[in-house]
N, CA, C and O atoms as a GROMACS GRO file, in nm:
protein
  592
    1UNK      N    1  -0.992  -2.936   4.092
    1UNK     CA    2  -0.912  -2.816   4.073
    1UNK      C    3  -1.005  -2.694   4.071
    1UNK      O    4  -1.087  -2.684   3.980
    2UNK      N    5  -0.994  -2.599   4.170
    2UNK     CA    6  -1.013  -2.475   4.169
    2UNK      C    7  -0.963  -2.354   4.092
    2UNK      O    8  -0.875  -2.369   4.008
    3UNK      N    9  -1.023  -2.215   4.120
    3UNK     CA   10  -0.904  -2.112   4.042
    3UNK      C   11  -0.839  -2.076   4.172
    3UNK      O   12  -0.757  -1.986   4.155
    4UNK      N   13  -0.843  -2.098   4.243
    4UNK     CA   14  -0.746  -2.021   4.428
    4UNK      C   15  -0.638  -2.194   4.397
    4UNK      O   16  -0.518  -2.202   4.423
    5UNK      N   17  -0.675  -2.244   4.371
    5UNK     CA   18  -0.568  -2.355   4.335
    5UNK      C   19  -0.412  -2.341   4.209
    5UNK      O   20  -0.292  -2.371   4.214
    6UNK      N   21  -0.494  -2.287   4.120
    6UNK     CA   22  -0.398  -2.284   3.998
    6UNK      C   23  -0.249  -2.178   4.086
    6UNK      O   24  -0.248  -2.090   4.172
    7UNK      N   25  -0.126  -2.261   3.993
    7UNK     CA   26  -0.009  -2.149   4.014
    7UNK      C   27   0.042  -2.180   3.879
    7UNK      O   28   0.000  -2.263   3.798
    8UNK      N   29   0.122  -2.113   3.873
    8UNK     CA   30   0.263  -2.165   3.744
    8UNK      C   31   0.336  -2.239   3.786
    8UNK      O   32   0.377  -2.260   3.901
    9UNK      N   33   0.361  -2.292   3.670
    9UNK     CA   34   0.471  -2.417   3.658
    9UNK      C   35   0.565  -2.368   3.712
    9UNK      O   36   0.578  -2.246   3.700
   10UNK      N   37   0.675  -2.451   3.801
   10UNK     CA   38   0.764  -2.471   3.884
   10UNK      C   39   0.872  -2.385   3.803
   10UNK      O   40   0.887  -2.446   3.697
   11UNK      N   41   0.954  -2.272   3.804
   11UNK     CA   42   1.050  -2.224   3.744
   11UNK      C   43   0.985  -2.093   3.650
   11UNK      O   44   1.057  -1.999   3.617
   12UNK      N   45   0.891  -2.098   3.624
   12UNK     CA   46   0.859  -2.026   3.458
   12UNK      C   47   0.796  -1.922   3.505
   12UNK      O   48   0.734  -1.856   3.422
   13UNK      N   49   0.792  -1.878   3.643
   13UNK     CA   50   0.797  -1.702   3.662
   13UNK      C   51   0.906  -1.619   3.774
   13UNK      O   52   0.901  -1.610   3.897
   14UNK      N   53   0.991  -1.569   3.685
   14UNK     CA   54   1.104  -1.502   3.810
   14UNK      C   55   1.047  -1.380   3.852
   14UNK      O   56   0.956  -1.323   3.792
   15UNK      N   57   1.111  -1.332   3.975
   15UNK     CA   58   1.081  -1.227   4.062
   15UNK      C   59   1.135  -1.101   4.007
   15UNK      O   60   1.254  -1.089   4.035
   16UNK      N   61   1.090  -1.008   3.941
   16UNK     CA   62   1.190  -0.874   3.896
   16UNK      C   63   1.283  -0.847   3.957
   16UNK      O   64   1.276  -0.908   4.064
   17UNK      N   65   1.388  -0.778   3.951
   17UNK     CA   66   1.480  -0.714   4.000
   17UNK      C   67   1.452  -0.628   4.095
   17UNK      O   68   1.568  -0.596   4.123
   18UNK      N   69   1.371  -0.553   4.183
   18UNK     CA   70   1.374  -0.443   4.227
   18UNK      C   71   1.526  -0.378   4.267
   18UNK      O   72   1.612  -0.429   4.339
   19UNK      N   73   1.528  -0.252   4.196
   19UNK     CA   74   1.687  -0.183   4.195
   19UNK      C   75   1.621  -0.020   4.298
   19UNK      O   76   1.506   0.024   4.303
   20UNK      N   77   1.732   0.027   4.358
   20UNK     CA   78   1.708   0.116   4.425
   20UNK      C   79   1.625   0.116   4.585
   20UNK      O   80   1.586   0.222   4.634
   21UNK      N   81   1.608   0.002   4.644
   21UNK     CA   82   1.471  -0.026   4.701
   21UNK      C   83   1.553  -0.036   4.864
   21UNK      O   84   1.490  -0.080   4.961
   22UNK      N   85   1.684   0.007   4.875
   22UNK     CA   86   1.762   0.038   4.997
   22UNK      C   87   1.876  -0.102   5.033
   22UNK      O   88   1.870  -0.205   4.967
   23UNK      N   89   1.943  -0.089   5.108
   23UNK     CA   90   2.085  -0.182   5.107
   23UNK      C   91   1.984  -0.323   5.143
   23UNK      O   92   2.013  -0.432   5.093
   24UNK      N   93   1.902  -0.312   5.207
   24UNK     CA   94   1.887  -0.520   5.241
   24UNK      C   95   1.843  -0.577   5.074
   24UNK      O   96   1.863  -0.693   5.037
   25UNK      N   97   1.798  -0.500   5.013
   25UNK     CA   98   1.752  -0.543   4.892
   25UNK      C   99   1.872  -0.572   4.824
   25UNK      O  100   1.854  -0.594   4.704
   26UNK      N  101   2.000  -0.580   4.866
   26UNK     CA  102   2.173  -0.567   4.753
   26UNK      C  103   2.130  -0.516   4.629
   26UNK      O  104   2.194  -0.559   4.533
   27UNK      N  105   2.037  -0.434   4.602
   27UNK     CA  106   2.043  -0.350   4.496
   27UNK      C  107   2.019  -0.178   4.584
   27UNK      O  108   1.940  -0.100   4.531
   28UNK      N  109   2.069  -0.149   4.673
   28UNK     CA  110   2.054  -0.032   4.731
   28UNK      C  111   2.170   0.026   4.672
   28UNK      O  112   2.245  -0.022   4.587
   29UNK      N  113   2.175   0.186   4.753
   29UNK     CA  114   2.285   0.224   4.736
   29UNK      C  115   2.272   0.340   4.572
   29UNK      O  116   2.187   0.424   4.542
   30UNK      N  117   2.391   0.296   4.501
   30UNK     CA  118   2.432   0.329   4.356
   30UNK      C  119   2.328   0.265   4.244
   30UNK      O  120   2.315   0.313   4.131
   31UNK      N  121   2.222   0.100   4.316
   31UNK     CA  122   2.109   0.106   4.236
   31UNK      C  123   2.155  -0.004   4.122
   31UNK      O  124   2.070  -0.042   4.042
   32UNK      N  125   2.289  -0.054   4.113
   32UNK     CA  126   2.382  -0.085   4.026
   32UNK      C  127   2.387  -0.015   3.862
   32UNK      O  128   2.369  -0.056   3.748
   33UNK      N  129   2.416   0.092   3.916
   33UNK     CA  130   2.482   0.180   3.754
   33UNK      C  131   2.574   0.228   3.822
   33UNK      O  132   2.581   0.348   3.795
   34UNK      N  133   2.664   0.194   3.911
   34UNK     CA  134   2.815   0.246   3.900
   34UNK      C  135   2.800   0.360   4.011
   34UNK      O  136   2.699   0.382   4.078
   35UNK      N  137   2.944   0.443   4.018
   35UNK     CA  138   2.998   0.502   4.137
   35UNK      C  139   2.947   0.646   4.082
   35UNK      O  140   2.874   0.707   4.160
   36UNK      N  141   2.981   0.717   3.942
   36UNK     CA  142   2.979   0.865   3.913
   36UNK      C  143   2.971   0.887   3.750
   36UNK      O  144   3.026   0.814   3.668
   37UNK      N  145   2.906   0.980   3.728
   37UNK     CA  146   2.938   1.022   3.586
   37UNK      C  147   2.725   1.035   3.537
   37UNK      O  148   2.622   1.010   3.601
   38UNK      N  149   2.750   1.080   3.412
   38UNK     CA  150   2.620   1.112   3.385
   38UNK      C  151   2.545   0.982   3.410
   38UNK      O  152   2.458   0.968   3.495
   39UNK      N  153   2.589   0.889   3.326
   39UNK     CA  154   2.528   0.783   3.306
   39UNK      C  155   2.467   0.694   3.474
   39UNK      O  156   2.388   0.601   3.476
   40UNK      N  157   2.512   0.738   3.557
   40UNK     CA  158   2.440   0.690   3.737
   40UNK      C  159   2.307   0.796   3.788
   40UNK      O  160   2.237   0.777   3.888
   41UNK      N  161   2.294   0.927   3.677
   41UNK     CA  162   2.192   1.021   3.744
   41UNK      C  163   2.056   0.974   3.686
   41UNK      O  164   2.061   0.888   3.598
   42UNK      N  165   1.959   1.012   3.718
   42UNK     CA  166   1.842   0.958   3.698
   42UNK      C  167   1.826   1.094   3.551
   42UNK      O  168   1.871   1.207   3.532
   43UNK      N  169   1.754   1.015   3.489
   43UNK     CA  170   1.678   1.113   3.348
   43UNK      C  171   1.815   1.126   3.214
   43UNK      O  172   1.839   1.208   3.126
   44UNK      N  173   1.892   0.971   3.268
   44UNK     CA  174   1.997   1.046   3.144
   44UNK      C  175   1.970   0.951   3.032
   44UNK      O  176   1.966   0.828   3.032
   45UNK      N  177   1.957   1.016   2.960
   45UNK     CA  178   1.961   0.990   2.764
   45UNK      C  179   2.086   0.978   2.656
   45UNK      O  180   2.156   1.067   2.609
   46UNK      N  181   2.088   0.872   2.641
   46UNK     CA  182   2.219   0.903   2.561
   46UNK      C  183   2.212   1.010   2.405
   46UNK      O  184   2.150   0.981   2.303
   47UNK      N  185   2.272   1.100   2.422
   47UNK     CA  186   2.244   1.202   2.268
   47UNK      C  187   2.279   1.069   2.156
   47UNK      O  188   2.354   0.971   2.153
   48UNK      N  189   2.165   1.137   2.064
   48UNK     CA  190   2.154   1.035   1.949
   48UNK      C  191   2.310   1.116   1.836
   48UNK      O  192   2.326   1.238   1.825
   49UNK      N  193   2.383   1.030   1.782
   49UNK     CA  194   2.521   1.074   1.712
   49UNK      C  195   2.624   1.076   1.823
   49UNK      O  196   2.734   1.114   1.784
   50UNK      N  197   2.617   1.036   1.981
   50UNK     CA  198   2.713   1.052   2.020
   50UNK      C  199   2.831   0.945   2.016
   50UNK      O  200   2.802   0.826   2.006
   51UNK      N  201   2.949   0.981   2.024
   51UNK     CA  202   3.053   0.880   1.987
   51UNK      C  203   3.143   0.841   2.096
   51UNK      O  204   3.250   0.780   2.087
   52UNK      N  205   3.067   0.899   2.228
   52UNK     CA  206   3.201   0.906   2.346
   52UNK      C  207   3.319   0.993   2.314
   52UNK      O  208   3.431   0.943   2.320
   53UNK      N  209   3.301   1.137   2.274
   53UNK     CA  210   3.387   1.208   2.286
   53UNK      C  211   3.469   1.214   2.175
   53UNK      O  212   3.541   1.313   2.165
   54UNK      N  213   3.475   1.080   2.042
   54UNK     CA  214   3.467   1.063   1.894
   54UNK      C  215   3.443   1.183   1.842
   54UNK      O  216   3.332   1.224   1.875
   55UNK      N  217   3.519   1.274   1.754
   55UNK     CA  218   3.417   1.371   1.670
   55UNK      C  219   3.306   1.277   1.580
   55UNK      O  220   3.352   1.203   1.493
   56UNK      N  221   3.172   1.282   1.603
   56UNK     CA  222   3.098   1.254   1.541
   56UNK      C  223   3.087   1.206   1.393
   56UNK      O  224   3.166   1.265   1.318
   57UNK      N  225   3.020   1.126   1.342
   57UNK     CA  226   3.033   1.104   1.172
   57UNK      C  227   2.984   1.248   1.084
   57UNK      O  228   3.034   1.284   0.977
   58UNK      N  229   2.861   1.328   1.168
   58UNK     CA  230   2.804   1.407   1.073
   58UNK      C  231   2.895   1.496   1.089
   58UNK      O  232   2.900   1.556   0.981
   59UNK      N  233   2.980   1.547   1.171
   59UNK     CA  234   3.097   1.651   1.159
   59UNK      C  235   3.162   1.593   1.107
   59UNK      O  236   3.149   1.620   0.987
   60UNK      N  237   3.279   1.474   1.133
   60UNK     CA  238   3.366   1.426   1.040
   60UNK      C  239   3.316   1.446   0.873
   60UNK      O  240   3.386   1.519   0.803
   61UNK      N  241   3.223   1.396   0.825
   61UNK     CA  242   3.223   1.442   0.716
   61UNK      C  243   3.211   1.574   0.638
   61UNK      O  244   3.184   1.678   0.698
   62UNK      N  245   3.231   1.571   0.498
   62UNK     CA  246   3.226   1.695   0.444
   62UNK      C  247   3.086   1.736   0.386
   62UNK      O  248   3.010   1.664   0.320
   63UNK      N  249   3.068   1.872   0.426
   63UNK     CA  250   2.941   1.904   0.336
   63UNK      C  251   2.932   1.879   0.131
   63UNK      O  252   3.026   1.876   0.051
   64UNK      N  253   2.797   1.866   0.109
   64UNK     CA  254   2.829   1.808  -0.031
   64UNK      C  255   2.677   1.832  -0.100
   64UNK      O  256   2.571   1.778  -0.067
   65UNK      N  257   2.705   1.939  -0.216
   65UNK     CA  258   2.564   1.965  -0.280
   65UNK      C  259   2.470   2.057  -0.253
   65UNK      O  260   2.503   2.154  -0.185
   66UNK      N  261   2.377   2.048  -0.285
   66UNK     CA  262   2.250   2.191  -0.305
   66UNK      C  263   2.119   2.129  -0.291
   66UNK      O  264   2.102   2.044  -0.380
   67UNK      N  265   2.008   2.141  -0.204
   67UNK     CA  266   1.933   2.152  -0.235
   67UNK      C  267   1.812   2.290  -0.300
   67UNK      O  268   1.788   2.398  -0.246
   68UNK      N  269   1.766   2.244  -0.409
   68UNK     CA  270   1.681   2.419  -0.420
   68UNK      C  271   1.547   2.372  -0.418
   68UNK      O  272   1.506   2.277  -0.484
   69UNK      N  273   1.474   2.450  -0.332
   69UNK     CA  274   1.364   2.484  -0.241
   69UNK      C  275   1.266   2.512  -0.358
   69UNK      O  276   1.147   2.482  -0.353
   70UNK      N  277   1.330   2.577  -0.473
   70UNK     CA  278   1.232   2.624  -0.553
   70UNK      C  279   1.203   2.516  -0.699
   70UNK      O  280   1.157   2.558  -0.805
   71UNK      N  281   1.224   2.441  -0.686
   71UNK     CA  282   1.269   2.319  -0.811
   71UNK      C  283   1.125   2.286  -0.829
   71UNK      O  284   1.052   2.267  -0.732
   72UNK      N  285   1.084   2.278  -0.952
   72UNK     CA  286   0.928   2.225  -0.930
   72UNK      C  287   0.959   2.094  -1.055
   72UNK      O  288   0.993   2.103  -1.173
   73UNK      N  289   0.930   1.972  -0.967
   73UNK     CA  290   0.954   1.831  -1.039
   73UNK      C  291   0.794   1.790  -1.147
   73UNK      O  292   0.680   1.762  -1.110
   74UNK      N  293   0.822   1.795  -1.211
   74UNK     CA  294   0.752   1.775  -1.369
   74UNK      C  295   0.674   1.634  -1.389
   74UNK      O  296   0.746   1.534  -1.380
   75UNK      N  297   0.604   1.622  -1.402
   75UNK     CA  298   0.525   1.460  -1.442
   75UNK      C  299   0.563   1.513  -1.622
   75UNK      O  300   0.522   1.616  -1.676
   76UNK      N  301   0.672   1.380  -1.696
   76UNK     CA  302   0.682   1.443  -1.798
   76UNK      C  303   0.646   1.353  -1.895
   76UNK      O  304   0.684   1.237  -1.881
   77UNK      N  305   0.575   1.386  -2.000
   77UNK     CA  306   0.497   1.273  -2.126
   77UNK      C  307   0.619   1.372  -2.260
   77UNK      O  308   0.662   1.487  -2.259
   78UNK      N  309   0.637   1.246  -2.366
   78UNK     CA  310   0.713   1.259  -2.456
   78UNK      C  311   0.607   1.264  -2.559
   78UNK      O  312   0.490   1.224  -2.550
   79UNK      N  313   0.667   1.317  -2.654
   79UNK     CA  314   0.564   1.302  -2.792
   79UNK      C  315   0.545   1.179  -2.869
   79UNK      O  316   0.488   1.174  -2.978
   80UNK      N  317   0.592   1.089  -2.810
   80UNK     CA  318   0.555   0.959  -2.822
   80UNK      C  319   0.493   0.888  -2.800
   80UNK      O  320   0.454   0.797  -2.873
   81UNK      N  321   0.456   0.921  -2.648
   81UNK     CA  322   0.381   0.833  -2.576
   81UNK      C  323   0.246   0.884  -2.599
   81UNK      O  324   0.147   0.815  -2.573
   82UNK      N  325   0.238   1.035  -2.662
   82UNK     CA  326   0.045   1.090  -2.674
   82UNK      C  327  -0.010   0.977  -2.717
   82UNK      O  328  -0.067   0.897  -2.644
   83UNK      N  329   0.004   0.966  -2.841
   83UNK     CA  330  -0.091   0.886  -2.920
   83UNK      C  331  -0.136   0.795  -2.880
   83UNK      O  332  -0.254   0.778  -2.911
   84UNK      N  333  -0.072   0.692  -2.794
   84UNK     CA  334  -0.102   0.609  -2.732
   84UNK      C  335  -0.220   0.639  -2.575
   84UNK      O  336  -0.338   0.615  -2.553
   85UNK      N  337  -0.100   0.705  -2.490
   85UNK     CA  338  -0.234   0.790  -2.448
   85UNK      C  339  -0.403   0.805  -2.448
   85UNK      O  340  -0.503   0.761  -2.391
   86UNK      N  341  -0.365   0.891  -2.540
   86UNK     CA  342  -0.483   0.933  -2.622
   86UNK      C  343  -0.557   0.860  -2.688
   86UNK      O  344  -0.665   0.913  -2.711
   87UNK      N  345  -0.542   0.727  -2.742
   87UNK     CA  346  -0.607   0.616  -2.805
   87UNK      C  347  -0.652   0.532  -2.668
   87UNK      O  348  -0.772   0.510  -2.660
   88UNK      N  349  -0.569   0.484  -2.560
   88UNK     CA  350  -0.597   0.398  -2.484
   88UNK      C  351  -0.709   0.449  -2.376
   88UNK      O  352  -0.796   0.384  -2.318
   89UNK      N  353  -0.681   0.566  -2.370
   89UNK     CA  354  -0.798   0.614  -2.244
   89UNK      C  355  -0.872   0.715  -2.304
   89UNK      O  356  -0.912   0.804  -2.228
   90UNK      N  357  -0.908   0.725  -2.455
   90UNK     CA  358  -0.946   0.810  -2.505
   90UNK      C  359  -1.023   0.909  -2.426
   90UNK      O  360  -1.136   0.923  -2.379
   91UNK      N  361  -0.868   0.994  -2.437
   91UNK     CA  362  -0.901   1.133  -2.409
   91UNK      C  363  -0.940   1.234  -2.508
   91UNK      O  364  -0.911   1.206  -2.624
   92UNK      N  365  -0.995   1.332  -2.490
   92UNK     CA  366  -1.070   1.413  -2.577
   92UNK      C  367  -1.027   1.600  -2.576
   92UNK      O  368  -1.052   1.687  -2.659
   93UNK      N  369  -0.951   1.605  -2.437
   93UNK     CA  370  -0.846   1.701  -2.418
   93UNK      C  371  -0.736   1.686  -2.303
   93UNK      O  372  -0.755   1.665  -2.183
   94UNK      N  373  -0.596   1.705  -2.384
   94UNK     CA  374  -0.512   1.678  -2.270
   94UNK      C  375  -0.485   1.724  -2.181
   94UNK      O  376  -0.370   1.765  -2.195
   95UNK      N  377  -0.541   1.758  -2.038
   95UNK     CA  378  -0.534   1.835  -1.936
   95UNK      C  379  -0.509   1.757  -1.826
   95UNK      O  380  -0.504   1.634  -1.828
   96UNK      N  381  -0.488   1.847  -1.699
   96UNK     CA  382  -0.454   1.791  -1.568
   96UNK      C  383  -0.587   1.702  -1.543
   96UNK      O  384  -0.589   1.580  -1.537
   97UNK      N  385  -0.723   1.809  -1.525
   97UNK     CA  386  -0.835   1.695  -1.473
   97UNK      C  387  -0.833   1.518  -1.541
   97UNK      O  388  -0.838   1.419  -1.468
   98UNK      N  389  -0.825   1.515  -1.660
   98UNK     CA  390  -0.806   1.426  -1.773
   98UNK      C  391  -0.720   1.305  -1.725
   98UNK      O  392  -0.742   1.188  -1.696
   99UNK      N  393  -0.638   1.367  -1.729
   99UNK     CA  394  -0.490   1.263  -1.699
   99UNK      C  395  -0.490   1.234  -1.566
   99UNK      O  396  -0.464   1.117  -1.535
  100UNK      N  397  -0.519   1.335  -1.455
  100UNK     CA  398  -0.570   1.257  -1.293
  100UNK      C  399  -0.638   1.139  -1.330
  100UNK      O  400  -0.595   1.024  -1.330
  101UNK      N  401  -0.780   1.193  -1.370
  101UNK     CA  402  -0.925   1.099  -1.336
  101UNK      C  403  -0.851   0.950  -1.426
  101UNK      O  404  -0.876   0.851  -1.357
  102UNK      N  405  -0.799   0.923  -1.510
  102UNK     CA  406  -0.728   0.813  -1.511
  102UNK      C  407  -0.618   0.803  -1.521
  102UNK      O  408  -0.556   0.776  -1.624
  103UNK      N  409  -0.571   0.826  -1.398
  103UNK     CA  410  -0.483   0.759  -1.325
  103UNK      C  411  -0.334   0.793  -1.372
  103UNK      O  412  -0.260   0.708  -1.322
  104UNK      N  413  -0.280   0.862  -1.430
  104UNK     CA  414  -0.180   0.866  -1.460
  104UNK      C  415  -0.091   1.021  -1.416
  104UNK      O  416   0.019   1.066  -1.446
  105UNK      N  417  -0.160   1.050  -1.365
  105UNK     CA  418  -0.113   1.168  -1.259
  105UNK      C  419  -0.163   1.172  -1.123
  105UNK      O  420  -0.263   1.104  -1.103
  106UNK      N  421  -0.103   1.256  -1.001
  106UNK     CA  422  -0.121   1.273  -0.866
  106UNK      C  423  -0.215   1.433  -0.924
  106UNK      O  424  -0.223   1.504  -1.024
  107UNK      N  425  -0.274   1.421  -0.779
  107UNK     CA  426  -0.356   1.568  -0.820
  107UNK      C  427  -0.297   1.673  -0.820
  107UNK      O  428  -0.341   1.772  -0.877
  108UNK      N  429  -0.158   1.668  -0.738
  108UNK     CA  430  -0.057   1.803  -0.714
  108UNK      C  431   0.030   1.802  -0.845
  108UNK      O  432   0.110   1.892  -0.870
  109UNK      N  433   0.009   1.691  -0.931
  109UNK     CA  434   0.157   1.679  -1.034
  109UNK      C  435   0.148   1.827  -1.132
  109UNK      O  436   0.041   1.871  -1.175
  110UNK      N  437   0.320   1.911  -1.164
  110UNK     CA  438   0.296   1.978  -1.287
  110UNK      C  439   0.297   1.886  -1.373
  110UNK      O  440   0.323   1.776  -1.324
  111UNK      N  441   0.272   1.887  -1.527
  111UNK     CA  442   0.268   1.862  -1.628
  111UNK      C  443   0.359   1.921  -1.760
  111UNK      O  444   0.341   2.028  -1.818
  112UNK      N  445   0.458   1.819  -1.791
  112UNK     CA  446   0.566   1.900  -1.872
  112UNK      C  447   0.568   1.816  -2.025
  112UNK      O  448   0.603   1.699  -2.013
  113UNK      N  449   0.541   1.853  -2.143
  113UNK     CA  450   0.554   1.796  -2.254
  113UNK      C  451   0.660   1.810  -2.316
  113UNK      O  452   0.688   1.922  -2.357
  114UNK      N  453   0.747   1.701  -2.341
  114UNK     CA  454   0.896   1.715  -2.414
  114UNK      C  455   0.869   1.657  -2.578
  114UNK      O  456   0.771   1.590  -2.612
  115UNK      N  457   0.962   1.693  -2.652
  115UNK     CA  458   0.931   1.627  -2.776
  115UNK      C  459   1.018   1.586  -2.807
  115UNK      O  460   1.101   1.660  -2.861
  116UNK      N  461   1.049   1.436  -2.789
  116UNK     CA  462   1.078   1.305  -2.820
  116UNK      C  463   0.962   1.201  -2.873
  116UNK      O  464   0.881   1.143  -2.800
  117UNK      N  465   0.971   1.189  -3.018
  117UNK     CA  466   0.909   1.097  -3.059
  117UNK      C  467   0.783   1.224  -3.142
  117UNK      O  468   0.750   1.341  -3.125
  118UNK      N  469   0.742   1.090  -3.248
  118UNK     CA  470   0.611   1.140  -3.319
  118UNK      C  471   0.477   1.193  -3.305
  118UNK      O  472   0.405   1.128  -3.230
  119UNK      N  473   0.434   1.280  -3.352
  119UNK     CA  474   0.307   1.297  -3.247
  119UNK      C  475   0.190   1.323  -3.393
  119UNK      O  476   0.232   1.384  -3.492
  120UNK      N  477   0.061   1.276  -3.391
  120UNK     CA  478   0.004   1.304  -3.525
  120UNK      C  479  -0.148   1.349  -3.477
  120UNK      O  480  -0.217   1.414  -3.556
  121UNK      N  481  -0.190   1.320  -3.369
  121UNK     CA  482  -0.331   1.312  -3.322
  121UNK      C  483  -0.401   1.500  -3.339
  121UNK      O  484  -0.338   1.579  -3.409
  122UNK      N  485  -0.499   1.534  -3.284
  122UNK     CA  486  -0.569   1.706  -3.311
  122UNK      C  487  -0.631   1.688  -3.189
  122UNK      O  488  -0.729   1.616  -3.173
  123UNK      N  489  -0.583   1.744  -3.115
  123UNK     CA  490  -0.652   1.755  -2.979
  123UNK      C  491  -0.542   1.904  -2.906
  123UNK      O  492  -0.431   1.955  -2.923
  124UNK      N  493  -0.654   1.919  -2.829
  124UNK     CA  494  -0.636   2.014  -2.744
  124UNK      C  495  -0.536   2.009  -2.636
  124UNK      O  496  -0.534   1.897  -2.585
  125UNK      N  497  -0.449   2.098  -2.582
  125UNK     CA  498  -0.345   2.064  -2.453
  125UNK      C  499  -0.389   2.169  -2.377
  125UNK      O  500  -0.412   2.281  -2.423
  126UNK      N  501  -0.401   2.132  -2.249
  126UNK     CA  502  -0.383   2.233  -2.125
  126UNK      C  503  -0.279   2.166  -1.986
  126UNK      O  504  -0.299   2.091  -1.890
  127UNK      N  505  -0.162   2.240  -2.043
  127UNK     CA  506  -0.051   2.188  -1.960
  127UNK      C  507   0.034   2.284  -1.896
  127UNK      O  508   0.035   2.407  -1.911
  128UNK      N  509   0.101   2.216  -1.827
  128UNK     CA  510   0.135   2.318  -1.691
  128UNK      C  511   0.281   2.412  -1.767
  128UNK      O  512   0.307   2.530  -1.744
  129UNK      N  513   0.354   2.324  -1.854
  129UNK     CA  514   0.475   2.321  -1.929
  129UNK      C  515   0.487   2.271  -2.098
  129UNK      O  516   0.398   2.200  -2.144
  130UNK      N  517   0.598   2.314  -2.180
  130UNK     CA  518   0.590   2.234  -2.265
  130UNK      C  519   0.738   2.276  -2.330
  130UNK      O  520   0.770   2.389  -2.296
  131UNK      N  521   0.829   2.212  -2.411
  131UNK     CA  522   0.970   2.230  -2.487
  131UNK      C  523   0.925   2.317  -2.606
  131UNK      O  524   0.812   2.311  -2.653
  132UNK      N  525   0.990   2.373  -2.638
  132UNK     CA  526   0.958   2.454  -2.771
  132UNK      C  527   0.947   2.307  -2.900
  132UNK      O  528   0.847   2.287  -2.969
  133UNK      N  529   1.052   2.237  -2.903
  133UNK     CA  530   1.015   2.149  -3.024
  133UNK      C  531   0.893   2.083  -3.021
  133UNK      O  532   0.816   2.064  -3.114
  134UNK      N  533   0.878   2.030  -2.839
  134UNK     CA  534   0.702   1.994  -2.887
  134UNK      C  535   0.604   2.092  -2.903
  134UNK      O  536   0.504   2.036  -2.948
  135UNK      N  537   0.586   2.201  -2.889
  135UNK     CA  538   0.508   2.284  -2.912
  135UNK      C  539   0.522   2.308  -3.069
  135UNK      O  540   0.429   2.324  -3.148
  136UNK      N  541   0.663   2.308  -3.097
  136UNK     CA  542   0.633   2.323  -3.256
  136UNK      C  543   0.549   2.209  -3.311
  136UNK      O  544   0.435   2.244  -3.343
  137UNK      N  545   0.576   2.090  -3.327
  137UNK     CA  546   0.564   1.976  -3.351
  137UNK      C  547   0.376   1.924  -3.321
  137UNK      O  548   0.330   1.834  -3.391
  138UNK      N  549   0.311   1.974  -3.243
  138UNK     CA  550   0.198   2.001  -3.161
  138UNK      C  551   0.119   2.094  -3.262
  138UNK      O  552   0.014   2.054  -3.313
  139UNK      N  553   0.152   2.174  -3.279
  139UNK     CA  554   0.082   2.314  -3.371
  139UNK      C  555   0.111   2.254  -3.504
  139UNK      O  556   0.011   2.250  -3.576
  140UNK      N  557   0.225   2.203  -3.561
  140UNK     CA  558   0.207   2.134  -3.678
  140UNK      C  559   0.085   1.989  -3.714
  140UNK      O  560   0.043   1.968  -3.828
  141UNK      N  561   0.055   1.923  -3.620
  141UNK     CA  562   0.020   1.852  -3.631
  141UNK      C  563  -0.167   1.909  -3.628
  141UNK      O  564  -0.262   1.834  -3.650
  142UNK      N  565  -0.173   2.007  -3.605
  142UNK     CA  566  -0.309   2.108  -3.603
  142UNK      C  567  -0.368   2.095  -3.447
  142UNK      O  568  -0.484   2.135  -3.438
  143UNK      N  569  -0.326   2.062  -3.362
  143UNK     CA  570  -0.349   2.089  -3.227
  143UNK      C  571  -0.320   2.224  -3.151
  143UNK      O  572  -0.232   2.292  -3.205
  144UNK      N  573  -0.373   2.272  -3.045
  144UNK     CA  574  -0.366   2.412  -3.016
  144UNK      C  575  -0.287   2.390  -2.834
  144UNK      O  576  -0.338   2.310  -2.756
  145UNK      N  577  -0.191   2.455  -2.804
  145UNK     CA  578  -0.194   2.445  -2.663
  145UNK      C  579  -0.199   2.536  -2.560
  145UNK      O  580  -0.179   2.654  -2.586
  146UNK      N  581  -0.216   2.512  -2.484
  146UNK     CA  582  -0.255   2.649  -2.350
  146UNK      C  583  -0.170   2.630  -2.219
  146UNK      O  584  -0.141   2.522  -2.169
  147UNK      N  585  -0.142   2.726  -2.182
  147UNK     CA  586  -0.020   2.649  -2.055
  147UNK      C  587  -0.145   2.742  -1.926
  147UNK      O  588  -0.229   2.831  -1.928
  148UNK      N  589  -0.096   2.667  -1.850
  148UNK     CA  590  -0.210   2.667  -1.709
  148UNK      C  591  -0.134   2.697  -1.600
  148UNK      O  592  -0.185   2.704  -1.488
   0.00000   0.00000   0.00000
């Protein structure tokens, strides 16, 4: 056995279709896509949502809601969770760099402190946000905060 010898197995390669290639080929002519209409011209695309003349789903339905452009979404810690926090990755001030470098914020995140829950620790805050009760609750506990 040679390589000018080798073929494929008997059946296991068909001949393409050639379409368009003139009438002895019986694919001349129309090319087989039919007699008229968009869908026989060369370069046609079907529009994405179209329904065949269906009013569409995104028209059929009704508009619904608001988005606002200006909403700034909060990375938010409770006054509960500091202490823990603050014991487990002992931090030494609560700030954005701080809370990135382990891991518990994105580098773009704001920073919003709510007060839910106990808070007893003396450390420093530099945060983007904070609720008035944790800020009260924060300054009672002899900690100072700074918004950034």
């Amino acid at each position: 056995m040679q390589l000018h010898n080798l073929k494929p197995a008997e059946g296991s390669v068909k001949k393409t279709k050639r379409i368009g290639r003139g009438e002895g080929s019986g694919h001349g002519g129309t090319a087989t896509r039919g007699n008229k209409g968009a869908q026989s011209n060369t370069g046609y695309k079907r529009k994405i949502g179209h329904e065949g003349g269906q009013m569409p789903i995104q028209r059929r339905m009704p508009k619904r809601g608001f988005k606002n452009n200006n909403r700034i979404d909060y990375k938010v810690f409770n006054l509960g969770q500091l202490d823990y926090l603050i014991e487990k990755y002992n931090i030494q001030e609560f700030s954005l760099d701080n809370l990135y470098i382990n891991g518990l914020i994105n580098r773009t995140d704001a920073v919003k402190i709510l007060g839910f829950g106990e808070f007893k620790a003396k450390i420093a805050f530099k945060v983007n946000a904070i609720s008035a009760k944790a800020k009260e609750a924060i300054e009672a506990a002899g900690s100072t905060v700074e918004l950034v």
